[in-house]
Structures are given as structure tokens and as C-alpha cells.
VEXPA-713340 format. One record per atom (N, C-alpha, C): x, y, z; atom name; residue number from 1; residue in three letters. Coordinates in Angstrom, 2 decimals. Layout:
// residues N
<site east="X" north="Y" up="Z" atom="CA" nr="NUM" rest="ALA"/>
...
This chain:
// residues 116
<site east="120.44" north="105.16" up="88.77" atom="N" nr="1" rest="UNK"/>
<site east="121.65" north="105.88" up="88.39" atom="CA" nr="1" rest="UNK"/>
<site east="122.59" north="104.97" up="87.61" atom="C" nr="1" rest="UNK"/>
<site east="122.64" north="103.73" up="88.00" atom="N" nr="2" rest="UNK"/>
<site east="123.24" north="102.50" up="87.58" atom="CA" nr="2" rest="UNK"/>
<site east="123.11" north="102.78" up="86.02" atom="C" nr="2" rest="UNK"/>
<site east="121.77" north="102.33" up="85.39" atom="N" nr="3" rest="UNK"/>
<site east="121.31" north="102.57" up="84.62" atom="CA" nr="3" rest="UNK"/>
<site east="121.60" north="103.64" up="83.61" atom="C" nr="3" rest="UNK"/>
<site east="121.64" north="104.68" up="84.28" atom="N" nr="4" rest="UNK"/>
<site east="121.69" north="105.88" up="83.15" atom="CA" nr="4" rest="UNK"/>
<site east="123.27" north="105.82" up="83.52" atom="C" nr="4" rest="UNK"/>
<site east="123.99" north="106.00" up="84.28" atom="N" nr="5" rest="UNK"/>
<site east="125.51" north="105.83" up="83.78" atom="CA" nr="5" rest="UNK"/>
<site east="126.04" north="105.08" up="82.50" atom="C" nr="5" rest="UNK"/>
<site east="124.99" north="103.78" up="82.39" atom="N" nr="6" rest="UNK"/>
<site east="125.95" north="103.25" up="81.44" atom="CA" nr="6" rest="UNK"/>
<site east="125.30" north="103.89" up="79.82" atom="C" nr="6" rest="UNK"/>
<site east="124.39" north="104.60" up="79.75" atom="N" nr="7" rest="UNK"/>
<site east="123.95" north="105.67" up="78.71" atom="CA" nr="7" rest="UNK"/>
<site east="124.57" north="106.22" up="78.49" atom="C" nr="7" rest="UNK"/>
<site east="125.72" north="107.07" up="79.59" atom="N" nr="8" rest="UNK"/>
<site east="126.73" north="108.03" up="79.71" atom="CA" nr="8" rest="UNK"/>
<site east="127.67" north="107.21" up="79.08" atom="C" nr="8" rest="UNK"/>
<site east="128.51" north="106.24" up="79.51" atom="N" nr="9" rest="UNK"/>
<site east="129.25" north="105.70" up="79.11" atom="CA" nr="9" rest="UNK"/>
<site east="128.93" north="105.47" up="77.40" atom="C" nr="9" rest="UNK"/>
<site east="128.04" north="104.40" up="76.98" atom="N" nr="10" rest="UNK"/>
<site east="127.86" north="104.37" up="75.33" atom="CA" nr="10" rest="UNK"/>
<site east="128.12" north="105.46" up="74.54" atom="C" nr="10" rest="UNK"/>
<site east="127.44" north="106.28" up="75.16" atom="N" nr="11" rest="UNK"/>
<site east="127.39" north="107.71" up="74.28" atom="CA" nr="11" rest="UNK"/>
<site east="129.00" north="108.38" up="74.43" atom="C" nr="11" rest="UNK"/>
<site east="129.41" north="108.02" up="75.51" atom="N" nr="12" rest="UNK"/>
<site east="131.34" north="108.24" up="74.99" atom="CA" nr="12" rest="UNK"/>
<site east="131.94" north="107.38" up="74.37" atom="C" nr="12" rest="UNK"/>
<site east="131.24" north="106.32" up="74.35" atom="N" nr="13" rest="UNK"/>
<site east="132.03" north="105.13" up="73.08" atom="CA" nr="13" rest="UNK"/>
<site east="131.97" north="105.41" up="71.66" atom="C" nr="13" rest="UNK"/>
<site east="130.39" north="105.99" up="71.90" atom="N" nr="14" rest="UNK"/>
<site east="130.27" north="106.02" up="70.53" atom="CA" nr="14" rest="UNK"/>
<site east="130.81" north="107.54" up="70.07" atom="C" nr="14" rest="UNK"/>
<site east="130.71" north="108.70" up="70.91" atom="N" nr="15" rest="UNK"/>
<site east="131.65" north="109.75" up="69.89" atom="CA" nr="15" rest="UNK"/>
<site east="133.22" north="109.50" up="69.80" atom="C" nr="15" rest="UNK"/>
<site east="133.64" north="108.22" up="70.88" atom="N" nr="16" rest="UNK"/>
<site east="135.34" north="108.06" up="70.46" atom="CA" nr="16" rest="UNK"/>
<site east="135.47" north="107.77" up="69.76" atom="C" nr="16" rest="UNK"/>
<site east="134.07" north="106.73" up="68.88" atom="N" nr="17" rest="UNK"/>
<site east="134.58" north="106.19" up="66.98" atom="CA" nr="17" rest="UNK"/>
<site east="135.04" north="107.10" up="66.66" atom="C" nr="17" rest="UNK"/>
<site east="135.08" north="108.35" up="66.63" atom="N" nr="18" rest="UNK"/>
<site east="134.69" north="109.51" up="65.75" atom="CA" nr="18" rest="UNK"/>
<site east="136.57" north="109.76" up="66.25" atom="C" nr="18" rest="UNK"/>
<site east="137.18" north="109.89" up="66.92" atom="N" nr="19" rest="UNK"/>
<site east="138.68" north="110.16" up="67.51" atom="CA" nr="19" rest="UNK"/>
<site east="139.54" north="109.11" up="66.67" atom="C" nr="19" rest="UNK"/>
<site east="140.45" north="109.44" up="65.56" atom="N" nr="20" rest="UNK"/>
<site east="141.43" north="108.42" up="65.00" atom="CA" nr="20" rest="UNK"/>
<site east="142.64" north="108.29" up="66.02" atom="C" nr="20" rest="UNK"/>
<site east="142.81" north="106.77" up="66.36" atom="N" nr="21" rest="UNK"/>
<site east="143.81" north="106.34" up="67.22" atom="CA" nr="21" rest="UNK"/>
<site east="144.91" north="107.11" up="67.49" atom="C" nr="21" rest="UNK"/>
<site east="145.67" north="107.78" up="66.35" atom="N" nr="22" rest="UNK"/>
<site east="146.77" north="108.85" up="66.23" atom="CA" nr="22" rest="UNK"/>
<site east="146.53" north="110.00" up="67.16" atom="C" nr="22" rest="UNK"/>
<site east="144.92" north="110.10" up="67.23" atom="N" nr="23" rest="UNK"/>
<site east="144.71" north="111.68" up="67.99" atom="CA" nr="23" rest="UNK"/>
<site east="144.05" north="111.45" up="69.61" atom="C" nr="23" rest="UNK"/>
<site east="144.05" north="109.98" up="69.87" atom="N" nr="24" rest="UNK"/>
<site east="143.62" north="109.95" up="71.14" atom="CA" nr="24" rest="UNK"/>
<site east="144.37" north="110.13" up="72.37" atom="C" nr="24" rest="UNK"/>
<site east="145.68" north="110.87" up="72.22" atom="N" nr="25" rest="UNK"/>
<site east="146.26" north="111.54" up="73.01" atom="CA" nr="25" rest="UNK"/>
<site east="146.04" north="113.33" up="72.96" atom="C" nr="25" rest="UNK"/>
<site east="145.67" north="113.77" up="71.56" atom="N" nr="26" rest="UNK"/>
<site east="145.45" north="114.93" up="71.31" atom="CA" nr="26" rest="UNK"/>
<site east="143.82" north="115.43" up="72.30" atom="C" nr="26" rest="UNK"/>
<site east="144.35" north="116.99" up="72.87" atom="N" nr="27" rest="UNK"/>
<site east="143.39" north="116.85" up="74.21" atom="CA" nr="27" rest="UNK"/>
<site east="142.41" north="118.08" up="72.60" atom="C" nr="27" rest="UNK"/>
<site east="142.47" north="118.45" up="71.74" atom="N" nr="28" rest="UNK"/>
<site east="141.74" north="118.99" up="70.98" atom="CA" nr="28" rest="UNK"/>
<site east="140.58" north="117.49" up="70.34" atom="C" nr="28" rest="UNK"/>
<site east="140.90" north="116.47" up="70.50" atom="N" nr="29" rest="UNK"/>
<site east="140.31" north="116.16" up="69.75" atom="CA" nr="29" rest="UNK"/>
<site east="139.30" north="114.92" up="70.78" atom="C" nr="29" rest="UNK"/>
<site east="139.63" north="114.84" up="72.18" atom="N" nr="30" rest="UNK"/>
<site east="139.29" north="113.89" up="72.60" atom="CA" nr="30" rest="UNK"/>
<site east="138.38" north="114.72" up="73.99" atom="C" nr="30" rest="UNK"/>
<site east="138.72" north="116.32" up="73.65" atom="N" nr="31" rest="UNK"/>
<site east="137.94" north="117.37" up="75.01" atom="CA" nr="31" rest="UNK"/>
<site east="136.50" north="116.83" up="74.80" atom="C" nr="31" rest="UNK"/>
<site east="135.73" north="116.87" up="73.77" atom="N" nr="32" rest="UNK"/>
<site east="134.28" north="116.66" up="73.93" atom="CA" nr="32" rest="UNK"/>
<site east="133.74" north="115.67" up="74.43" atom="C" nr="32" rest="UNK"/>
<site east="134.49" north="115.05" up="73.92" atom="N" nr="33" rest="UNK"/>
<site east="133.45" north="113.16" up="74.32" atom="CA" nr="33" rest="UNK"/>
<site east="133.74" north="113.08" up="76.11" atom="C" nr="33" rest="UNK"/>
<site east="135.54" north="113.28" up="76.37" atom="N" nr="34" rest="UNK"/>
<site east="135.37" north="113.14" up="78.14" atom="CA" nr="34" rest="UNK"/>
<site east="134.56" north="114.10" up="78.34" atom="C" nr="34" rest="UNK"/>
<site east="134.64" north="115.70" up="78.09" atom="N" nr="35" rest="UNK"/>
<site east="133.91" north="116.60" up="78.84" atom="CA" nr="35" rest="UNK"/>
<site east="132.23" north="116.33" up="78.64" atom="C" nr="35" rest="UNK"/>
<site east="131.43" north="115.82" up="77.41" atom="N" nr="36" rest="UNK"/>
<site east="130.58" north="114.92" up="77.55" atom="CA" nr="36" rest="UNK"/>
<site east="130.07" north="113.94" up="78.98" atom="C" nr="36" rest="UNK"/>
<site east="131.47" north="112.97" up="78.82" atom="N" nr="37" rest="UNK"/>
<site east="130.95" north="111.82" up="79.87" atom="CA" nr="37" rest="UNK"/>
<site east="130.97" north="112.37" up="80.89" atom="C" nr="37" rest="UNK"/>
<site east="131.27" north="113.39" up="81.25" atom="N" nr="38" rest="UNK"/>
<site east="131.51" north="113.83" up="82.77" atom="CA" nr="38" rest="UNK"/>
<site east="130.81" north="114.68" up="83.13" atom="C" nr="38" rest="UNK"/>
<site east="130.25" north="115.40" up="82.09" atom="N" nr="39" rest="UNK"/>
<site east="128.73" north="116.81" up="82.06" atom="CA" nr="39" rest="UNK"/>
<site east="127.90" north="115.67" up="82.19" atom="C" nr="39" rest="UNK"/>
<site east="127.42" north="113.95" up="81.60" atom="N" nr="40" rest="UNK"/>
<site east="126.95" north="113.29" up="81.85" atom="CA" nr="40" rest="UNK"/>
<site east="126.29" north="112.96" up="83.24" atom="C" nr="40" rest="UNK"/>
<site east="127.68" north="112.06" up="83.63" atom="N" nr="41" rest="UNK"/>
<site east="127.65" north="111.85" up="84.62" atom="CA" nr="41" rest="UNK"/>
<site east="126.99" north="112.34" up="85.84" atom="C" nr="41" rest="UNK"/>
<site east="128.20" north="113.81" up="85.90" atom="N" nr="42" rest="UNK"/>
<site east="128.11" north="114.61" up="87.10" atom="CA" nr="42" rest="UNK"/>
<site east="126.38" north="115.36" up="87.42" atom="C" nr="42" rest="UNK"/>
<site east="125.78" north="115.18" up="86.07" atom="N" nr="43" rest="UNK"/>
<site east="124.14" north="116.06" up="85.63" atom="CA" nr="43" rest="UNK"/>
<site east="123.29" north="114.98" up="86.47" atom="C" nr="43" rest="UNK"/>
<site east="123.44" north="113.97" up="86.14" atom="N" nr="44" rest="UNK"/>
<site east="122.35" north="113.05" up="86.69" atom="CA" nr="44" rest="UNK"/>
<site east="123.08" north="112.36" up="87.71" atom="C" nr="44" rest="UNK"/>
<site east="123.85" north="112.82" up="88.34" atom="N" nr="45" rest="UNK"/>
<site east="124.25" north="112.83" up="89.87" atom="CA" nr="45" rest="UNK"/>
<site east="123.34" north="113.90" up="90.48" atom="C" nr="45" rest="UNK"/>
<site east="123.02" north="115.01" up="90.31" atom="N" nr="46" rest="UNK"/>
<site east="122.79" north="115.85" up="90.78" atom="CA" nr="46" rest="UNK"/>
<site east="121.32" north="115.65" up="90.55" atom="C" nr="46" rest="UNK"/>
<site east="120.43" north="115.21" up="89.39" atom="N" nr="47" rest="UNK"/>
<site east="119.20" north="114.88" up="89.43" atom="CA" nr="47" rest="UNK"/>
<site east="119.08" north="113.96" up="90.17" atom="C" nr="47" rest="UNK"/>
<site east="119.65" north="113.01" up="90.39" atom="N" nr="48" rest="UNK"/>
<site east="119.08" north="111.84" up="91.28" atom="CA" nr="48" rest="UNK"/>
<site east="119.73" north="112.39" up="92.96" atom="C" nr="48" rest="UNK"/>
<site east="120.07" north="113.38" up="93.32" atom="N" nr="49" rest="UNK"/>
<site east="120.31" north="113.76" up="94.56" atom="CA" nr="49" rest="UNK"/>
<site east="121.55" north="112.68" up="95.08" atom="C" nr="49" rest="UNK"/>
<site east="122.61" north="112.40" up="93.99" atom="N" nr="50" rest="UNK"/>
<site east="123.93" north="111.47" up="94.67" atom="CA" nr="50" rest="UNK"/>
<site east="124.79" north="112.29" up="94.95" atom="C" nr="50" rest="UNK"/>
<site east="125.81" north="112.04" up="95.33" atom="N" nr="51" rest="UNK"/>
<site east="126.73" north="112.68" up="95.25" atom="CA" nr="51" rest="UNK"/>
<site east="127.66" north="112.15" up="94.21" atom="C" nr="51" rest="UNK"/>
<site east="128.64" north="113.71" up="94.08" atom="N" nr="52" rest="UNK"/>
<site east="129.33" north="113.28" up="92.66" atom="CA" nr="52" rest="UNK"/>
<site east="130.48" north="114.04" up="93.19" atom="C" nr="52" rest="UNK"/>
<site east="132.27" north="113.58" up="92.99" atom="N" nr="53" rest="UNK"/>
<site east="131.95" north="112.38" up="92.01" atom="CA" nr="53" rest="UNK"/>
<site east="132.04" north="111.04" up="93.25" atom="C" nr="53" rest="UNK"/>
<site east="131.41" north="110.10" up="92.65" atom="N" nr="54" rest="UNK"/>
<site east="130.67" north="108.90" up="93.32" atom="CA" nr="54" rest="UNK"/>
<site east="131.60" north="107.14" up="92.87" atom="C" nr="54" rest="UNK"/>
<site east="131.09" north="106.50" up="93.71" atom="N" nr="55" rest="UNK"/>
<site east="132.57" north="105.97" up="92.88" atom="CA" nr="55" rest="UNK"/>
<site east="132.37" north="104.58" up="92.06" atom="C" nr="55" rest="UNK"/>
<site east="130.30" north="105.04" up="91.24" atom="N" nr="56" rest="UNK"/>
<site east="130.39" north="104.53" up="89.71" atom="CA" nr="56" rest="UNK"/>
<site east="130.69" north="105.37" up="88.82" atom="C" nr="56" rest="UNK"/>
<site east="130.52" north="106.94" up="88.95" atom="N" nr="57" rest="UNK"/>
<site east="131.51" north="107.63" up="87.97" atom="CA" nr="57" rest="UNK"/>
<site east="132.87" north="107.57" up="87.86" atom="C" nr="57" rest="UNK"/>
<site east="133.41" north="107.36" up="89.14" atom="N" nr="58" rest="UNK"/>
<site east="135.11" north="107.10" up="89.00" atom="CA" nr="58" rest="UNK"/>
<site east="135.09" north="105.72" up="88.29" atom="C" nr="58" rest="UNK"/>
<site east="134.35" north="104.70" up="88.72" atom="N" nr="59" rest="UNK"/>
<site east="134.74" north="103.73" up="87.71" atom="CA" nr="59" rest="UNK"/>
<site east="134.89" north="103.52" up="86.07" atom="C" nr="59" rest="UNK"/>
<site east="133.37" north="104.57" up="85.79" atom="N" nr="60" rest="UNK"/>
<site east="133.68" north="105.18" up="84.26" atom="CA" nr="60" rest="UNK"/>
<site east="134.75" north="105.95" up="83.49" atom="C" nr="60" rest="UNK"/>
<site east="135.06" north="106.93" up="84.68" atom="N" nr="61" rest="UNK"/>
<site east="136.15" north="107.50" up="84.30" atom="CA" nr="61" rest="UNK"/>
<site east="138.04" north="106.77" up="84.11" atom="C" nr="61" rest="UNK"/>
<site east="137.55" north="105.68" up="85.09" atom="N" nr="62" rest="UNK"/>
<site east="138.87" north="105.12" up="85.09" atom="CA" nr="62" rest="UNK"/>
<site east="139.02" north="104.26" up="83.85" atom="C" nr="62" rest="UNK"/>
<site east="137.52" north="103.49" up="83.83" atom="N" nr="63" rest="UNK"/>
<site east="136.93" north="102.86" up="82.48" atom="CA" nr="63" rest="UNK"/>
<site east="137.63" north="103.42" up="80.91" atom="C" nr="63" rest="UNK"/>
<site east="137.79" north="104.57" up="81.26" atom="N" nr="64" rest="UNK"/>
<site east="137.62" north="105.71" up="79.59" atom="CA" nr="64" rest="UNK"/>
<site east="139.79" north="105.79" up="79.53" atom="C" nr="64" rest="UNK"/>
<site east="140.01" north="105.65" up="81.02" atom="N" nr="65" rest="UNK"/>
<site east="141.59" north="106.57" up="80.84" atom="CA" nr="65" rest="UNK"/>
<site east="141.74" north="104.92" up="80.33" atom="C" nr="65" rest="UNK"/>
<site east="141.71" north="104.12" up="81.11" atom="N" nr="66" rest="UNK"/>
<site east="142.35" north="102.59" up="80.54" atom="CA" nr="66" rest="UNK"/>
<site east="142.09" north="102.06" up="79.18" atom="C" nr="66" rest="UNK"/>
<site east="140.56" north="102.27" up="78.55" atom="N" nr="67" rest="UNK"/>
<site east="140.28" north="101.74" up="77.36" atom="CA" nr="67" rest="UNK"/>
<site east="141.26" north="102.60" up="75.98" atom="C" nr="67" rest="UNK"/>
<site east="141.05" north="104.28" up="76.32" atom="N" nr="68" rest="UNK"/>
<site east="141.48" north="105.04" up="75.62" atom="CA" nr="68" rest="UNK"/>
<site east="142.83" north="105.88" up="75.52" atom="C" nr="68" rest="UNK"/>
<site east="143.25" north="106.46" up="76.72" atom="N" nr="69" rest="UNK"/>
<site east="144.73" north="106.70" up="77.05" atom="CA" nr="69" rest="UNK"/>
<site east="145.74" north="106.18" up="77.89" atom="C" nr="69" rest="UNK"/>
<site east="145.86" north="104.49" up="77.89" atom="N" nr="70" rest="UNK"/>
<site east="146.37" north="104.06" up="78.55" atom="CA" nr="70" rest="UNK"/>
<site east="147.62" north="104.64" up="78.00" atom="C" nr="70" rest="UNK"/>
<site east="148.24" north="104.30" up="76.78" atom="N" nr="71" rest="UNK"/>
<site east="149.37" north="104.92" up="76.09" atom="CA" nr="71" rest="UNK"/>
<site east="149.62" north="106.13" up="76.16" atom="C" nr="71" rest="UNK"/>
<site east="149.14" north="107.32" up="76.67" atom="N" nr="72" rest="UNK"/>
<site east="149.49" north="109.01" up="76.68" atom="CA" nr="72" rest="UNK"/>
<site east="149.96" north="109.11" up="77.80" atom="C" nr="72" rest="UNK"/>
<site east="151.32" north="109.54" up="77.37" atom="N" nr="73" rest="UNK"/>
<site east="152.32" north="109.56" up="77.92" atom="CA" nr="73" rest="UNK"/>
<site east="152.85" north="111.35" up="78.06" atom="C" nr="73" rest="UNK"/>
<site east="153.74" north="112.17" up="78.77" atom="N" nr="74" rest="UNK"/>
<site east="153.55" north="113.26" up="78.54" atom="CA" nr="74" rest="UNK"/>
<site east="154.86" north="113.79" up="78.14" atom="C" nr="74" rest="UNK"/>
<site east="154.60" north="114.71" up="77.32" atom="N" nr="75" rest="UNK"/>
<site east="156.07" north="114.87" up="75.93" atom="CA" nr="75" rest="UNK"/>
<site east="157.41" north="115.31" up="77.23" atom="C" nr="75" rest="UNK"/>
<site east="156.50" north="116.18" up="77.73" atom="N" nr="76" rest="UNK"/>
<site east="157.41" north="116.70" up="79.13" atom="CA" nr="76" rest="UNK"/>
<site east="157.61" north="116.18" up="80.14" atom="C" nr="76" rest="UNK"/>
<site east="158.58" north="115.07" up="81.01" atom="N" nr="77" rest="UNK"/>
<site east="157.46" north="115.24" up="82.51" atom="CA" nr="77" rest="UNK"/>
<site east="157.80" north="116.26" up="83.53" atom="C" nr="77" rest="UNK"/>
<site east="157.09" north="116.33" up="84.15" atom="N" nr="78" rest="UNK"/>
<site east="156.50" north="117.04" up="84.86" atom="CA" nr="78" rest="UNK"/>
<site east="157.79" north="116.86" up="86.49" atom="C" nr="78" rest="UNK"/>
<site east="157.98" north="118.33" up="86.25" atom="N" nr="79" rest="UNK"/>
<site east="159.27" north="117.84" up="87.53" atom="CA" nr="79" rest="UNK"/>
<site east="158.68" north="118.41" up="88.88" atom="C" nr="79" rest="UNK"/>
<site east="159.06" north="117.71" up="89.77" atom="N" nr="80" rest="UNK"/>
<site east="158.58" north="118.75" up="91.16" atom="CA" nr="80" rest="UNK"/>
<site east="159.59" north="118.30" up="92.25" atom="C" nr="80" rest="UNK"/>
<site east="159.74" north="119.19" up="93.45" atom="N" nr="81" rest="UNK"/>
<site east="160.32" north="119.70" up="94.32" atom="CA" nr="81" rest="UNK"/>
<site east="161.06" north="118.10" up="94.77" atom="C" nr="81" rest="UNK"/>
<site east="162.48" north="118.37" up="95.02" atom="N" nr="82" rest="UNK"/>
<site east="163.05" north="116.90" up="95.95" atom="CA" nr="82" rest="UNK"/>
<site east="162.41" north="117.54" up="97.32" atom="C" nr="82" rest="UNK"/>
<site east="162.86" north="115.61" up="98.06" atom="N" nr="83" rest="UNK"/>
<site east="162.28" north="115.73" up="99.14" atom="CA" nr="83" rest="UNK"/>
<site east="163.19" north="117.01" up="100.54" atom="C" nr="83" rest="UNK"/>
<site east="162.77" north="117.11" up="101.39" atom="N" nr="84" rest="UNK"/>
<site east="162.79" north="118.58" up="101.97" atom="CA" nr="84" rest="UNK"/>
<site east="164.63" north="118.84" up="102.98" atom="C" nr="84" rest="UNK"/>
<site east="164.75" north="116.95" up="103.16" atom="N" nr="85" rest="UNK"/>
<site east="165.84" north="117.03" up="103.42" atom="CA" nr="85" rest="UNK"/>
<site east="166.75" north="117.08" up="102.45" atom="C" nr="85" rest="UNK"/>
<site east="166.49" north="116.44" up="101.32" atom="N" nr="86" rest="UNK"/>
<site east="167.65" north="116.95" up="100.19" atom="CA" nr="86" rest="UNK"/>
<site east="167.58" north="118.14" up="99.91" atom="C" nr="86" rest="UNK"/>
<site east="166.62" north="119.16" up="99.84" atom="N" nr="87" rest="UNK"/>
<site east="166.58" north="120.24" up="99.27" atom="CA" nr="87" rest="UNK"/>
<site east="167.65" north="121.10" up="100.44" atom="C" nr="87" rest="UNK"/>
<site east="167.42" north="120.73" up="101.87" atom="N" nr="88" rest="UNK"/>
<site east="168.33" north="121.28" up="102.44" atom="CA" nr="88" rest="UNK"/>
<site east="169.33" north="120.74" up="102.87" atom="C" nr="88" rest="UNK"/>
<site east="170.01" north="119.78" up="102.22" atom="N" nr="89" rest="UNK"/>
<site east="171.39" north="119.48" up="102.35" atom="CA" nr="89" rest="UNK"/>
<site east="172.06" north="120.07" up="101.04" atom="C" nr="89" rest="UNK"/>
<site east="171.13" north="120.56" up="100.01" atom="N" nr="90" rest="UNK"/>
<site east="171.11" north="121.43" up="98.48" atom="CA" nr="90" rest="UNK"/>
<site east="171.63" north="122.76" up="99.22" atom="C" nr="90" rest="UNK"/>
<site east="170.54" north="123.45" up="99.90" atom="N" nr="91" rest="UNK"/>
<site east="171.18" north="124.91" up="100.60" atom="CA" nr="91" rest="UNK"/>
<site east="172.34" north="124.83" up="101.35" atom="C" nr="91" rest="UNK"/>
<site east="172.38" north="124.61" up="102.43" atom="N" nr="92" rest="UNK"/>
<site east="173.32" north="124.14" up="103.53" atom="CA" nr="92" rest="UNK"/>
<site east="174.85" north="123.69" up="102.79" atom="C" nr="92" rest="UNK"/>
<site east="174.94" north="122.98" up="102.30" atom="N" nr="93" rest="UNK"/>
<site east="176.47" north="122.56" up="101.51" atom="CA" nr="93" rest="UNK"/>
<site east="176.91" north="123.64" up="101.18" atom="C" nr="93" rest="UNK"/>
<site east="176.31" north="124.09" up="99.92" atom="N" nr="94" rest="UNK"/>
<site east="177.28" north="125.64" up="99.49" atom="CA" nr="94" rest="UNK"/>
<site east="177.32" north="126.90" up="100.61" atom="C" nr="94" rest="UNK"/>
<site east="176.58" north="127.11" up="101.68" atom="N" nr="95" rest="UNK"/>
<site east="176.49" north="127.57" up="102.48" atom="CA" nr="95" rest="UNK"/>
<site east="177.82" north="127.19" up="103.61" atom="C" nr="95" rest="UNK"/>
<site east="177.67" north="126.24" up="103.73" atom="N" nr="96" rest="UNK"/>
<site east="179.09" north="125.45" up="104.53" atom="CA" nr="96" rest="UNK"/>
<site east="180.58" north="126.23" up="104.27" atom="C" nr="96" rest="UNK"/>
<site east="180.33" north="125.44" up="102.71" atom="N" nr="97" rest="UNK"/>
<site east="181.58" north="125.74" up="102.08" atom="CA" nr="97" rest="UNK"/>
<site east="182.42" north="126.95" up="101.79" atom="C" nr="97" rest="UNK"/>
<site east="181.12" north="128.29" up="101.88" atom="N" nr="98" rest="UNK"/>
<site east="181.83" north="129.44" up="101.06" atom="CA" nr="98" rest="UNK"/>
<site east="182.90" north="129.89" up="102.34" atom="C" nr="98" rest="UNK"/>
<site east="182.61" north="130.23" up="103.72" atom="N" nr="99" rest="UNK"/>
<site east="183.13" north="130.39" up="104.79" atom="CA" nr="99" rest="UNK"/>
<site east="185.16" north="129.41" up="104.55" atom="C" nr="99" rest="UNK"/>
<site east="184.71" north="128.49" up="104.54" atom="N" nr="100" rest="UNK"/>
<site east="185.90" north="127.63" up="103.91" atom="CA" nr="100" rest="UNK"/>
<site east="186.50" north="127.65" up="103.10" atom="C" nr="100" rest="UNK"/>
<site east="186.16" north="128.22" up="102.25" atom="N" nr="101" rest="UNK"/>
<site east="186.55" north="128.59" up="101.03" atom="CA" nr="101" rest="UNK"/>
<site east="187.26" north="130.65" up="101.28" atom="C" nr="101" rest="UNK"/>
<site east="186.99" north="131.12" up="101.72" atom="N" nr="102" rest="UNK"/>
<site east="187.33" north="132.43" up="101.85" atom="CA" nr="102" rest="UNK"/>
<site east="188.78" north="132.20" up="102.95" atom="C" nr="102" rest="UNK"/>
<site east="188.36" north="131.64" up="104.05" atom="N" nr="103" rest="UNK"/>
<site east="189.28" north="130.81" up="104.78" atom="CA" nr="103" rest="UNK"/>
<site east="190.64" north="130.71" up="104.01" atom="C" nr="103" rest="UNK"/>
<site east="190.86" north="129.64" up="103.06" atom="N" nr="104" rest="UNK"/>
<site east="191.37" north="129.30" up="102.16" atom="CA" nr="104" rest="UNK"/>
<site east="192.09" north="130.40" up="101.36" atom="C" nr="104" rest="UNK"/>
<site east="191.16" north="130.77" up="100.50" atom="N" nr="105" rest="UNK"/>
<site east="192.11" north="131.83" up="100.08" atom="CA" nr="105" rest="UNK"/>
<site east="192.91" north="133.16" up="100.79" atom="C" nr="105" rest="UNK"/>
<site east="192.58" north="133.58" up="101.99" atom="N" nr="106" rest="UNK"/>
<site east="193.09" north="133.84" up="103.10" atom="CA" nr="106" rest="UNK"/>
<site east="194.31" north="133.99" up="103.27" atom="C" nr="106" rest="UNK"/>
<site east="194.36" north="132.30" up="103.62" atom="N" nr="107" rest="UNK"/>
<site east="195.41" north="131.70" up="103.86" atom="CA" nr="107" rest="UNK"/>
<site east="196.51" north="131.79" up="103.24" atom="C" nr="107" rest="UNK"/>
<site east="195.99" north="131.26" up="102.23" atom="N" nr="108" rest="UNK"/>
<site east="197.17" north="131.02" up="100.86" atom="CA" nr="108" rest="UNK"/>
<site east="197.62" north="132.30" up="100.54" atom="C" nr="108" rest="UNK"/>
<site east="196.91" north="133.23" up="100.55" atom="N" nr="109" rest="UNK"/>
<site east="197.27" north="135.02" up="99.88" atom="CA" nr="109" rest="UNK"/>
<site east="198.31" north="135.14" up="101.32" atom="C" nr="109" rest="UNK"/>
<site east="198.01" north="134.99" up="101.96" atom="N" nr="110" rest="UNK"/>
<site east="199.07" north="135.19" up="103.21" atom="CA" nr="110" rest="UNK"/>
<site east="200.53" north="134.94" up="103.14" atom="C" nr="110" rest="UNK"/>
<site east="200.29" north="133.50" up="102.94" atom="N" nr="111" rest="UNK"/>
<site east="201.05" north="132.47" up="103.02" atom="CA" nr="111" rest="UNK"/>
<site east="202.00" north="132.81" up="101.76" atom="C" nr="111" rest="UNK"/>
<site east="201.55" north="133.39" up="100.48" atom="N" nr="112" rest="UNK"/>
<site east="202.24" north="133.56" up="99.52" atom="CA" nr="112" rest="UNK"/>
<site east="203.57" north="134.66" up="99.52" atom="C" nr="112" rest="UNK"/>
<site east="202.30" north="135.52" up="100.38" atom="N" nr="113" rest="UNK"/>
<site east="203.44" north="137.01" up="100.53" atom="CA" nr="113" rest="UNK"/>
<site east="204.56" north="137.12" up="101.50" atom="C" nr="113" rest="UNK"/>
<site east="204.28" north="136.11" up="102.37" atom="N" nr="114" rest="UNK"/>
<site east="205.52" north="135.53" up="103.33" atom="CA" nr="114" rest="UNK"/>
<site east="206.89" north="135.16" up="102.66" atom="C" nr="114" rest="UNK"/>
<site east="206.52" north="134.39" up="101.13" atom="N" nr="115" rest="UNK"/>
<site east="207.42" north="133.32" up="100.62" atom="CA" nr="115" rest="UNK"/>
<site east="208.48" north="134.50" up="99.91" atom="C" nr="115" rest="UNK"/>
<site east="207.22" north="135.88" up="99.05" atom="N" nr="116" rest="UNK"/>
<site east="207.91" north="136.34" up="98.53" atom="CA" nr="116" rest="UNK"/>
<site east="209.04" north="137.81" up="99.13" atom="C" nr="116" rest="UNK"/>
């Protein structure tokens, strides 16, 4: 398996000649050769009865992100959830407050019509 991995591997070196540096973040231009190494890979995992993924294909694969997209970076990033106590000290505050706040004006509307 040793062996034919690194077949897998060449044969993604050699269609990345084919990828100009400018486009090796572009996923149009760089889908074949990974989806290649990894139809590779994962095929003769399964002929040789390994399991996949195995962790000389992860090494290839990690092989390919470091040689080739170490630099792709993402235009967006990618936001996700704060952690669960901030999110509920996020609810809870304005929740607190509105009670206090009605309170307040209450008060003051009260307090005003007394004066006048």
C-alpha cells in the first residue's frame, strides 16, 4: 500500500503542474487533482482490504494542504456560536433589564404628574 500511495501522490504532483500558483486557492481549478488523490487513495485502500482513511493517506493529504494551500486563506471567516455562558449572559441581561426599565418609567410618569 506503501508503495502505491506514493503513485497516488506523483500523479497529484504531476496534474498540480498543470494549476498556475494564482489559482491554487481556486477550488475550480484544483477539484480534480485532490479529488484524484483521494479517489486514489481511498480505491486501493479498499483493494488492499485497509482501512481508509488510514493514517498514510492522512499523511498525503496533509502532504498536499501544506505543499499547496498552505496560503488559502478564506475571503469570509467563518463565524460560529460564542461560548454557552456568554450566549446566556447575551439573553439574560436584556431580559433583566426590561422589568427595570418599565419600573423606571413608571416611576418617573408618576412622579411627574405629582409635580404638575
Amino acid at each position: 500500500y506503501a508503495d502505491i500511495t506514493q503513485h497516488c501522490w506523483e500523479y497529484f504532483v504531476y496534474l498540480m503542474r498543470n494549476v498556475a500558483t494564482s489559482e491554487l486557492c481556486e477550488w475550480k481549478a484544483i477539484s480534480r487533482p485532490y479529488s484524484e488523490l483521494q479517489s486514489c487513495l481511498e480505491s486501493w485502500a479498499d483493494r488492499l482490504n485497509y482501512s481508509y482513511p488510514n493514517a498514510l493517506a492522512e499523511q498525503y493529504i496533509f502532504q498536499s494542504h501544506h505543499r499547496y494551500f498552505h496560503n488559502c486563506t478564506l475571503e469570509h471567516p467563518v463565524y460560529s456560536d460564542p461560548p454557552e455562558d456568554v450566549l446566556l449572559a447575551m439573553i439574560i441581561a436584556p431580559i433583566c433589564l426590561i422589568p427595570f426599565l418599565v419600573t423606571l418609567v413608571i416611576w418617573r410618569s408618576k412622579d411627574g404628574k405629582a409635580q404638575a
